[in-house]
C-alpha positions in Angstrom: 0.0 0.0 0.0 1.3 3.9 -1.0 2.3 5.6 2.2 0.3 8.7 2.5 2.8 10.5 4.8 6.3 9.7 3.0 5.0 9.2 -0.6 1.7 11.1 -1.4 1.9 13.9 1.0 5.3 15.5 -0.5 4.4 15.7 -3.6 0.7 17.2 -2.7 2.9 19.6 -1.1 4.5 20.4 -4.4 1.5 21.0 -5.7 1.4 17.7 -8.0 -2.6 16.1 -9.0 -3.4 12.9 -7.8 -2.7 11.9 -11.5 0.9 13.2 -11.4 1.8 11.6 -8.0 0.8 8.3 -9.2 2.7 8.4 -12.3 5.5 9.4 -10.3 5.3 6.7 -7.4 4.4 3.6 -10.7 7.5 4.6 -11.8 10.0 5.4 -9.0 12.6 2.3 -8.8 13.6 0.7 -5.2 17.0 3.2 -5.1 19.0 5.2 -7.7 20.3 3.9 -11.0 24.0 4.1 -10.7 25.7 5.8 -13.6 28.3 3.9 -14.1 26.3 0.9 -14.3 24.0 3.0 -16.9 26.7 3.6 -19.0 27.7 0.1 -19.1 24.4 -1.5 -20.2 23.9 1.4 -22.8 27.1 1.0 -24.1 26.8 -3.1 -24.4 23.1 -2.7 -25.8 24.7 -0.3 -28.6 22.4 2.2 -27.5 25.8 4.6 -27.0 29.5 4.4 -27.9 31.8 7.3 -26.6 34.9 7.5 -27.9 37.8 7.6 -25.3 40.2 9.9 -27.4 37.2 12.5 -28.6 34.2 12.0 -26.5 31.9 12.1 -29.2 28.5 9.5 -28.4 27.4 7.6 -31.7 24.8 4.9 -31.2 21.3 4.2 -31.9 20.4 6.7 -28.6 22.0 9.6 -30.0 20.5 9.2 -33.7 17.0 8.9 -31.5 17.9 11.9 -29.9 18.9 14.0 -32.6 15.9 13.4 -34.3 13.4 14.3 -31.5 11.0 16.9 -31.7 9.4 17.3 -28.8 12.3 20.2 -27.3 11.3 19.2 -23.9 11.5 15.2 -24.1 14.8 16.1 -26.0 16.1 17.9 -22.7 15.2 15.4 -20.8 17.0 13.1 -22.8 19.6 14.7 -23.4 20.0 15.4 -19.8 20.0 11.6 -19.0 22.9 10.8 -21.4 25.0 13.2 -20.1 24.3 12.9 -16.5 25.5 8.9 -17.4 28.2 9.7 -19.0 29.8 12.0 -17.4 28.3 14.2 -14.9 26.6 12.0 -12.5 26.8 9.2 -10.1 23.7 8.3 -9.6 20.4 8.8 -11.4 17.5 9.6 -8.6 15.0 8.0 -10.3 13.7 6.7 -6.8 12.4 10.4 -6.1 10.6 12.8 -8.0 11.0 14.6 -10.3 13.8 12.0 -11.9 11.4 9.1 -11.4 8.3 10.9 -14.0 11.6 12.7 -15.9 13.2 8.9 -16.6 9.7 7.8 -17.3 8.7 10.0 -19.9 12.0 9.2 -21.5 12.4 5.2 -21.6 8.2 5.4 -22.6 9.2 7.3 -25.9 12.9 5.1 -26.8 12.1 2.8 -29.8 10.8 -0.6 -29.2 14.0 -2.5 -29.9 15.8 -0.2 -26.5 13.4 -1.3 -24.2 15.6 -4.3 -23.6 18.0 -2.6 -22.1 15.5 0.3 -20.1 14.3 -2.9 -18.4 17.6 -3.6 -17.5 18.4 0.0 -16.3 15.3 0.0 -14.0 16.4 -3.8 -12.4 19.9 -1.5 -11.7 17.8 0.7 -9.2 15.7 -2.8 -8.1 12.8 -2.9 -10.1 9.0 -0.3 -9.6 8.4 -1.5 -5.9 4.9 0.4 -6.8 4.2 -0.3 -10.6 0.5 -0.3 -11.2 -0.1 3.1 -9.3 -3.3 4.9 -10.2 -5.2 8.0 -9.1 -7.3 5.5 -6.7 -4.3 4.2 -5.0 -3.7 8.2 -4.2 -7.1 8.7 -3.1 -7.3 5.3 -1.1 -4.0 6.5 0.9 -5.4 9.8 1.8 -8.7 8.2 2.9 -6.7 5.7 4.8 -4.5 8.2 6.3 -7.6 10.7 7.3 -9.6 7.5 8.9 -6.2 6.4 11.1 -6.1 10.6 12.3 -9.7 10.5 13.2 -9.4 6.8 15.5 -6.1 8.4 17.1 -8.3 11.7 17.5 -11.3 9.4 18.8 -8.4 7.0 21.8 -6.9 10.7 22.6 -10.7 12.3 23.1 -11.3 8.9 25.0 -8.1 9.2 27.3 -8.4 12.9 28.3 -12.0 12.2 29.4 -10.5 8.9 31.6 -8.0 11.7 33.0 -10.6 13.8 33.6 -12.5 11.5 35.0 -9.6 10.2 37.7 -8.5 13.7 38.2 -11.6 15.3 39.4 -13.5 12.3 40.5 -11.3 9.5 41.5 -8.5 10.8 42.7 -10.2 12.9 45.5 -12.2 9.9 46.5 -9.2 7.8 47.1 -7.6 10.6 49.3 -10.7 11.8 51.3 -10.8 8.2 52.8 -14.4 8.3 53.0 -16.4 7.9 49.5 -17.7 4.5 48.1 -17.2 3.8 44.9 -21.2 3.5 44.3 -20.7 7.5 45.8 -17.7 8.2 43.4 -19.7 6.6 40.6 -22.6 8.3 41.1 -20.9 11.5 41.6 -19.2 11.1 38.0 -22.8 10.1 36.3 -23.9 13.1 37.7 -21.1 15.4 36.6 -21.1 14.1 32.9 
């Protein structure tokens, strides 16, 4: 089950719909995607060569990339490639925003690269919460909400038993005298 304090409520504090924090919690892995590890299976997939002496990427990847048109998928993407290959050491795909950002990228590669974007999400352990929808959202508030109003319901229920020993039991026991048929009708009778 979503966790309505740790995973919803952050991101309703962001400002994100119900629709935007379950596409980010379907698709945040178990931990980050190490770079290095990135770069490895994109490299052996073919998806991107660097070479060592120039630094220029070739690969199926990069010709994708270059012939996006969408300018904001083609940040993103762009982004990715060179956060594995050179800037980063981890990709936060476990968190938002990286976990929608990563999303939206591997959901518009080419058929034949989702090979190895399978195999980049098992290098941050798999969607722990693949399947995610709006409901899910709405169920964890409800849940939450329903768990606040039984701990407000036991806390209204314990001051009143304080109360109770406070003003009624407590004197009786130290006066020495009252009954507890006295004490208890003196407590029906100030409820």
């Amino acid at each position: 089950m979503i966790d309505y304090l740790s995973q919803v409520k952050p991101l309703e504090d962001q400002g994100l719909t119900d629709a935007e924090i379950a596409y980010s919690i379907a698709n945040q892995t178990l931990r980050a995607m190490p770079c290095y590890d990135s770069k490895l299976v994109l490299e052996e997939a073919g998806l991107v060569r660097e070479d060592p002496v120039t630094g220029q990427r070739t690969g199926s990847l990069i010709d994708h990339y270059q012939a996006m048109a969408d300018a904001q998928l083609k940040s993103l993407t762009g982004w990715y490639i060179s956060h594995v290959f050179g800037r980063g050491e981890n990709i936060n795909s476990h968190e938002y925003p990286r976990s929608s950002q990563v999303a939206q990228v591997m959901a518009d590669l080419p058929i034949e690269m989702q090979p190895a974007c399978d195999e980049l999400i098992a290098l941050g352990g798999g969607k722990p919460f693949a399947g995610t929808v709006e409901a899910d959202i709405v169920d964890s508030r409800n849940q939450h909400a329903a768990n606040q109003a039984e701990v407000q319901r036991q806390n209204e229920i314990l001051a009143l038993q304080a109360e109770i020993e406070n003003d009624y039991i407590n004197p009786a026991v130290s006066d020495g005298v009252s009954t507890a048929n006295q004490v208890r009708a003196a407590i029906k009778a100030g409820l």
